[in-house]
C-alpha positions as CSV (number, residue, x, y, z in Angstrom):
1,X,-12.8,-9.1,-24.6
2,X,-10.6,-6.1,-26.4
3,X,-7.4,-8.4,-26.8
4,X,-7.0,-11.9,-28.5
5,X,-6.8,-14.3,-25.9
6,X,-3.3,-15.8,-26.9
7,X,-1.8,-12.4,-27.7
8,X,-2.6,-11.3,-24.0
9,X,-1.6,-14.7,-23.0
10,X,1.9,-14.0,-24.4
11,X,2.0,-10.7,-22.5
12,X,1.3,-12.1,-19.7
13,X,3.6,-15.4,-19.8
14,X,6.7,-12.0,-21.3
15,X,5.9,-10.2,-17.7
16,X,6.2,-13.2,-15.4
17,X,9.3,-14.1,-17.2
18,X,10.6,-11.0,-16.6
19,X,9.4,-10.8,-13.0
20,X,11.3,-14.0,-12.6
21,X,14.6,-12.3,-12.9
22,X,13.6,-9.8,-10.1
23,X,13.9,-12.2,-7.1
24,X,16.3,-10.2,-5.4
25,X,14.5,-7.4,-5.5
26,X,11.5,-9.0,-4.7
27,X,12.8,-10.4,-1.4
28,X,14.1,-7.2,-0.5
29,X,10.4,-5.6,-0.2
30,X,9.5,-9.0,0.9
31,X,7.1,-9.6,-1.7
32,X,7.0,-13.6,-2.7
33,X,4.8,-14.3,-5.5
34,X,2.2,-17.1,-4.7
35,X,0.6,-18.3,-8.3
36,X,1.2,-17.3,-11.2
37,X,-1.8,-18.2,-13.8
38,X,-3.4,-16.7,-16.5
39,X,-4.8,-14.1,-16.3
40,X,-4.0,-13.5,-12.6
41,X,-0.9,-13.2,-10.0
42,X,-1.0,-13.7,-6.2
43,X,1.6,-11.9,-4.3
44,X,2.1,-11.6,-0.4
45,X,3.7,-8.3,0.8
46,X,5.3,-9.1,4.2
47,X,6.4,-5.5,6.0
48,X,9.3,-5.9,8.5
49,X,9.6,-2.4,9.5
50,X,9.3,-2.1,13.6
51,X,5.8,-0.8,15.0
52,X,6.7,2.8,16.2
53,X,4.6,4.0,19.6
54,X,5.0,6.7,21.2
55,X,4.0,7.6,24.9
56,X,2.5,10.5,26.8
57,X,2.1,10.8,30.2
58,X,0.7,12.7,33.1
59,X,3.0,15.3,35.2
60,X,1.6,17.2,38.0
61,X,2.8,21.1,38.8
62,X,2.3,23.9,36.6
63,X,1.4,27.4,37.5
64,X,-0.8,28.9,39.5
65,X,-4.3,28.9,37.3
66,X,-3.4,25.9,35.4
67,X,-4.7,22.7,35.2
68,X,-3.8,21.0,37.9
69,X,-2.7,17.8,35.9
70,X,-0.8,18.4,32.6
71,X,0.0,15.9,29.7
72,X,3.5,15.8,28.3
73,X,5.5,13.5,25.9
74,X,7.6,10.8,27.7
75,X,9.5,8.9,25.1
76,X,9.4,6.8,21.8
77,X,9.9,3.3,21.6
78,X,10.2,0.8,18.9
79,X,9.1,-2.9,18.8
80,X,10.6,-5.0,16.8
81,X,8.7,-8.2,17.2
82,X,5.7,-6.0,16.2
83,X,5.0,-4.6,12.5
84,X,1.9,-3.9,9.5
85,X,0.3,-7.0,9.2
86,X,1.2,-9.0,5.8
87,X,-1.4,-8.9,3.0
88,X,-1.9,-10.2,-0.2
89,X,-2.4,-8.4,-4.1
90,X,-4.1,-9.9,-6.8
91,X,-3.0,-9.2,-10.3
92,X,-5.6,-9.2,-12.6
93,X,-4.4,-9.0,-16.3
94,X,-7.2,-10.0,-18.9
95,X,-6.8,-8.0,-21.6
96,X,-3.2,-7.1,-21.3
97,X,-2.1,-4.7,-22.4
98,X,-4.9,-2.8,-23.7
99,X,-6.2,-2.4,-20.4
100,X,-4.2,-2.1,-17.0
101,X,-4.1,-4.1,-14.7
102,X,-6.4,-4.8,-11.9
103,X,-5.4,-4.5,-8.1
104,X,-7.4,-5.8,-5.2
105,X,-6.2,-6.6,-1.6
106,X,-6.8,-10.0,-0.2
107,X,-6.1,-12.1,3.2
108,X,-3.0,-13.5,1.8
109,X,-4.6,-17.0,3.8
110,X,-8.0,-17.0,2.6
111,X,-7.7,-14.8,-0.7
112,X,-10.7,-13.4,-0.1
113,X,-11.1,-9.4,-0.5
114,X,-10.1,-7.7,1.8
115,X,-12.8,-4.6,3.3
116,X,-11.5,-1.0,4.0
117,X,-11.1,-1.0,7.4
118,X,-9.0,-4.1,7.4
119,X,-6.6,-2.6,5.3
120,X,-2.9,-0.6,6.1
121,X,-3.2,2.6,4.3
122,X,-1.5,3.5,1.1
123,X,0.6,6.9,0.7
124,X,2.3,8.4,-2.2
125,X,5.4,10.9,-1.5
126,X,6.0,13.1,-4.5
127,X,9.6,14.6,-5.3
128,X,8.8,17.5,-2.9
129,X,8.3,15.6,-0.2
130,X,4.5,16.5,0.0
131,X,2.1,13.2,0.8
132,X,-1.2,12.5,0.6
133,X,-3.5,8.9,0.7
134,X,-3.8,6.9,-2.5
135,X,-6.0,4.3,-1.3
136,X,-9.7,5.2,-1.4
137,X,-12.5,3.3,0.3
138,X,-15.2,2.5,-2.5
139,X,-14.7,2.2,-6.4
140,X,-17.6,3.5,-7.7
141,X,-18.2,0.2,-10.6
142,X,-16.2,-2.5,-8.4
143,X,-17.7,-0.4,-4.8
144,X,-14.1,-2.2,-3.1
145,X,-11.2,-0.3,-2.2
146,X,-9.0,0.5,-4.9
147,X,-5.3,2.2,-4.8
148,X,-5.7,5.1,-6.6
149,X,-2.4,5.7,-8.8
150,X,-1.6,5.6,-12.3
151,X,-1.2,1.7,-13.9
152,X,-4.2,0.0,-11.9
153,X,-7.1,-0.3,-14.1
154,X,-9.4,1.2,-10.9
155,X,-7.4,4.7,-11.7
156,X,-8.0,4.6,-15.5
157,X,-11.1,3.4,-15.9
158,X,-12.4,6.0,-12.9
159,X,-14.8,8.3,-14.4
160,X,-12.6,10.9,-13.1
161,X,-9.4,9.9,-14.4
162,X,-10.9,9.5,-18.3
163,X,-8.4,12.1,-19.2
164,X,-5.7,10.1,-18.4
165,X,-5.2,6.5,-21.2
166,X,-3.4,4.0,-19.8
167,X,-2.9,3.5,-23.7
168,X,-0.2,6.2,-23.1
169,X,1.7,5.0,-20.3
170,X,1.7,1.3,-21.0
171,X,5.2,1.2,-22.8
172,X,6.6,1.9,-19.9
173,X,4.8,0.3,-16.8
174,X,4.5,-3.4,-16.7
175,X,4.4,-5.9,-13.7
176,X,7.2,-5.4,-11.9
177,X,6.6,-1.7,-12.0
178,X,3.3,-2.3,-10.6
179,X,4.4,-4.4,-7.5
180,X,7.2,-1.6,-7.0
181,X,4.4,1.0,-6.6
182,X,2.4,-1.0,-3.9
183,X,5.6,-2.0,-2.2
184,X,6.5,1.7,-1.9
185,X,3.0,3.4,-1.3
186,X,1.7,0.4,0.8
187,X,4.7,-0.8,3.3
188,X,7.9,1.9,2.5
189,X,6.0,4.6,2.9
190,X,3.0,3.4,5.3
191,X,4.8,2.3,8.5
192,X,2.8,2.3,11.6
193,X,2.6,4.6,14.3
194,X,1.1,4.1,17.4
195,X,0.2,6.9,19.7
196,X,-1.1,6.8,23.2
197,X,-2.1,9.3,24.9
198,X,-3.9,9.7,28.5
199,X,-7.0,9.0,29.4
200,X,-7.9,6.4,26.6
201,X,-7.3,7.8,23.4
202,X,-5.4,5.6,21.2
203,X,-4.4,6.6,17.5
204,X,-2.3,5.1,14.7
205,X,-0.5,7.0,12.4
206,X,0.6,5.7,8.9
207,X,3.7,7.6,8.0
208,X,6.7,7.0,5.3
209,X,10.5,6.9,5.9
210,X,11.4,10.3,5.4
211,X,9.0,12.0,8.6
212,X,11.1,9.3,10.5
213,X,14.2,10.2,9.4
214,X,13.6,13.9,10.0
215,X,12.5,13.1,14.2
């Protein structure tokens, strides 16, 4: 224990308050928070975003010397009924604020933890556009996936991230900031993609807003 257990308390009960006055928000990302007890918060994301799928077909013809059956695009198509499964986030905030706070994914029916390959993916977009995945498989002192971004306590207390204090970024990330960056790395920018192509090969794609807006 590194904080006094009614001083973290107060934290805790200052942040829900706040996160209290972000419904609308909130229900824009559609993120409902579950339970809200010391020292933890349960929060179901729901994503809405249509499951994209994209179809390739066969065509016959070619030229002489070519395979005799070539594979070419047919068409997009969205579905609307379809989207990322919903999935649940537990806060955990012992210690607050000296230490960040702890992130794990749950079945938002069960809450228990979810495993890896039950999982959407997670993607961070810098300001250049660039992305890259930000949810890694195995913690190596919890050994369950973890998002890997600054203000989860699985980042700053990574071995490899002991350059980086959360005691220096605290002032300015609290709860609400921390729900923002799962609802933008974990539904906004990790829509699914579904790609069939001929014979059986079947892939899905996690992509963010702006490769769609560019097709």
């Amino acid at each position: 224990m590194r904080v006094e257990p009614a001083v973290s308390r107060a934290k805790f009960d200052a942040e829900i308050r706040h996160l209290d006055e972000q419904v609308a928000p909130l229900r824009r990302w559609g993120c409902w928070v579950q339970r809200a007890r010391y020292p933890e918060v349960d929060v179901v994301f729901v994503p809405r975003t249509p499951l994209r799928i994209s179809f390739s077909v066969p065509v016959s013809g070619g030229l002489i010397g070519q395979a005799k059956h070539a594979v070419a695009h047919a068409r997009e198509a969205e579905l609307s009924v379809l989207a990322a499964r919903a999935f649940g986030v537990r806060v955990l905030m012992d210690d607050y604020d000296q230490r960040a706070p702890s992130v794990t994914f749950r079945d938002p029916w069960t809450w228990e933890l979810l495993s890896f390959d039950e999982m959407l993916r997670a993607i961070l977009v810098d300001e250049k556009g660039n992305t890259r995945p930000v949810l890694v498989e195995a913690h190596p002192v919890t050994k369950q996936p973890f998002l890997c971004l600054r203000g989860t306590r699985e980042y700053h207390e990574h071995p490899q991230h002991s350059g980086d204090d959360w005691v220096l970024l605290r002032g300015g990330f609290g709860l609400f900031s921390l729900l923002s960056t799962v609802w933008r790395t974990c539904v906004e920018n990790a829509r699914p993609h579904l790609l069939l192509n001929p014979p059986a090969q079947v892939q899905v794609q996690w992509e963010p807003v702006a490769s769609r807006r560019m097709r």
